[in-house]
N, C-alpha and C positions, 0 to 999 in steps of 0.2 A: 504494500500500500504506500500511497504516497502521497504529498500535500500539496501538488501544483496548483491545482484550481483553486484550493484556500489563498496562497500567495499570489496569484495574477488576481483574483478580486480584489485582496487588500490594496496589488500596486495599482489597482485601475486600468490592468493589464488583458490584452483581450487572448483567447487559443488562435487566434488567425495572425496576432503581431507574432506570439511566439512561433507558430509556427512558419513564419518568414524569416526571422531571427536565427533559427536551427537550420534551417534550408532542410525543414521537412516538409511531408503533406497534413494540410490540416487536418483530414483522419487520423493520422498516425499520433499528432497530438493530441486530437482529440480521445484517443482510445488510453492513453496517457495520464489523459486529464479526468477522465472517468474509470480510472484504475482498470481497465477491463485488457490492459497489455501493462508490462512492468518495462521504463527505458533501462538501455545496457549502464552498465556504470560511468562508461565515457559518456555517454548522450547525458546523463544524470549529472554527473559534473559539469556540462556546457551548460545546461538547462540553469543549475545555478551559482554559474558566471554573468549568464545571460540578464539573469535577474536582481545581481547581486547581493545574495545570500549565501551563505552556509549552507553547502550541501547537509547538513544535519535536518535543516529546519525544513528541507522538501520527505524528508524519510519520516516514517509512521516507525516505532521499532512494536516488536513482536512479541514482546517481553513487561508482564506487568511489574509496577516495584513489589 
């Protein structure tokens, strides 16, 4: 899981900017952004570069305390 869509709404950020930014197809972010596909680990670190954030803050962990 993961928290892109929480992050692009916070920045006022749209799936169609991001995905012009990544040089993907806006499916592919959209499937991204609706957790229904997981990005690779490098797309995942672009994604928050692209955003500038902490890849920490786009990951959901799996792990309760």
């Amino acid at each position: 899981m993961n928290r892109i869509k929480e992050v692009l709404e916070k920045q006022g950020r749209t799936q169609k900017w991001l995905a012009k930014e990544l040089g993907k197809s806006y499916n592919m972010v959209n499937a991204y952004v609706q957790n229904r596909q997981q990005p690779r680990l490098e797309i995942l670190l672009k994604i928050a570069e692209i955003l500038d954030v902490d890849v920490k803050i786009l990951i959901v962990s799996n792990k309760e305390d």
